[in-house]
C-alpha positions as CSV (number, residue, x, y, z in Angstrom):
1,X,20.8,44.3,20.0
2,X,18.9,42.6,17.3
3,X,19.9,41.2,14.3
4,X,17.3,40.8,10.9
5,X,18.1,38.5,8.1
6,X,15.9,38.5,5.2
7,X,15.2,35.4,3.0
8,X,12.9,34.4,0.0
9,X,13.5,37.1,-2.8
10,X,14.4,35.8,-6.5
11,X,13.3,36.0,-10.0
12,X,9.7,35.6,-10.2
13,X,7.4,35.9,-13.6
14,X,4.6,38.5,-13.9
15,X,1.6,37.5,-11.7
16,X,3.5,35.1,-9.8
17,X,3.9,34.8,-5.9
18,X,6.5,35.2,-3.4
19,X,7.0,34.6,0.0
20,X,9.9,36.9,2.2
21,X,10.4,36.2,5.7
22,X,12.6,38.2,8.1
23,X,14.1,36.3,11.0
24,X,14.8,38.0,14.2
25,X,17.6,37.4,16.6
26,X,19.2,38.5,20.1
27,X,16.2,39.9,21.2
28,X,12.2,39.5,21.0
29,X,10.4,42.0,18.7
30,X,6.9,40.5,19.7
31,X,6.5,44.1,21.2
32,X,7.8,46.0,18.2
33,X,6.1,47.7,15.3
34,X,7.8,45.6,12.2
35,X,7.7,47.0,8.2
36,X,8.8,45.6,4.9
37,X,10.1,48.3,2.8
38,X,11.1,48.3,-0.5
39,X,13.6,50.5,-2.9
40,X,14.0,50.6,-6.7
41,X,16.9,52.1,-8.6
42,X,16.3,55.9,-8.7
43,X,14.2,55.8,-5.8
44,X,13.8,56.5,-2.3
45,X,13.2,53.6,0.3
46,X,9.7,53.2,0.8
47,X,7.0,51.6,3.3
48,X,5.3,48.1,1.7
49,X,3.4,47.0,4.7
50,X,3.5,47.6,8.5
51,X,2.4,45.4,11.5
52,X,2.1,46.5,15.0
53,X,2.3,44.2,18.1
54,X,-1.6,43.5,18.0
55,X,-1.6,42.3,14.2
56,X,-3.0,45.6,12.6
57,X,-1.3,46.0,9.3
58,X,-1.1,48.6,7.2
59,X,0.2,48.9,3.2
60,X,1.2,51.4,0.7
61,X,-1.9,51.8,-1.9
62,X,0.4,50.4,-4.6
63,X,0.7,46.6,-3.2
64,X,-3.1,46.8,-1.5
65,X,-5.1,43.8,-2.2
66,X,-1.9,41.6,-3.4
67,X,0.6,42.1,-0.4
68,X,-0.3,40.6,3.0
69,X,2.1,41.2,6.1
70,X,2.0,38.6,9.4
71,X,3.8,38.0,11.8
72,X,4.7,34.5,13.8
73,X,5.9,35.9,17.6
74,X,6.6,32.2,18.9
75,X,9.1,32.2,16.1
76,X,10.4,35.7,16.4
77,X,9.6,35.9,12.7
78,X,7.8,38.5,10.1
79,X,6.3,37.1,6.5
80,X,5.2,39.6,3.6
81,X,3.5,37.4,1.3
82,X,3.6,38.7,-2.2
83,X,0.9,37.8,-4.7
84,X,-0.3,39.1,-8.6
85,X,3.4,40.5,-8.4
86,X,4.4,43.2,-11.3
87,X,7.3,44.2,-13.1
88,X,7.0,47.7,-10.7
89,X,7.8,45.5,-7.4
90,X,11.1,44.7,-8.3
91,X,13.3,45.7,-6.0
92,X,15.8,45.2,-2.8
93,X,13.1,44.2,0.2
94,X,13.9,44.9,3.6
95,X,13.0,43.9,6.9
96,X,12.9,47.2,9.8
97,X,11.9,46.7,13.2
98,X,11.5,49.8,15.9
99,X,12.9,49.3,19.1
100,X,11.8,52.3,21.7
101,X,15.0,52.9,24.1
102,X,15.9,55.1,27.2
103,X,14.6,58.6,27.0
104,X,12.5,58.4,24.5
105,X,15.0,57.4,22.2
106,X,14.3,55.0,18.8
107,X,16.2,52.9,17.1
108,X,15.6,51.1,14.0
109,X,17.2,48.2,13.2
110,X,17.3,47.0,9.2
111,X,18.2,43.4,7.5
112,X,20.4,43.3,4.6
113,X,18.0,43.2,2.0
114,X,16.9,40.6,-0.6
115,X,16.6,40.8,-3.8
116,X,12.8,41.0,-5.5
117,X,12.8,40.3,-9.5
118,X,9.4,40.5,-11.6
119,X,10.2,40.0,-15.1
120,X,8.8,37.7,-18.0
């Protein structure tokens, strides 16, 4: 139905910046709510940042202030743009998008993941 391929993770020093994008295809998610989620080793998979259809975000008090979550509906495309990163934000980033179905029915669809790294 949809299809979610992550890109821009990689090593990155202390206090440095990346940008992650998550490319949708096969079907427009300018409707959906979209999230970036995060998971370390020994730990559960967790919310980063959220974005609903009108461009309110929401983020997890840990990446508040340095993590900022858009979106770019002409290009069926959601950015989490990663600043002052720390050691404690490595970890595999994915992309989730909610899609609302027949009787009240959700489905969540998830990229593959890509690979954060904050290390000196």
């Amino acid at each position: 139905q949809v299809q979610l391929v992550e890109s821009g993770g990689g090593l990155v020093q202390p206090g440095g910046s990346l940008r992650l994008s998550c490319a949708a295809s096969g079907r427009s998610i300018s409707i959906n709510p979209m999230g970036w989620y995060r998971q370390a080793p020994g730990k559960e998979r967790d919310l980063v940042a959220g974005i609903g259809s009108g461009g309110n975000t929401n983020y997890a008090a840990s990446v508040k202030g340095r993590f900022t979550i858009s979106r770019d509906n002409a290009k069926n495309t959601v950015y989490l743009q990663m600043n002052s990163l720390k050691p404690e934000d490595t970890a595999v980033y994915y992309c989730n998008v909610v899609i609302q179905g027949a009787a009240g029915l959700r489905y969540d669809y998830w990229g593959q993941g890509t690979q954060v790294t904050v290390s000196s």
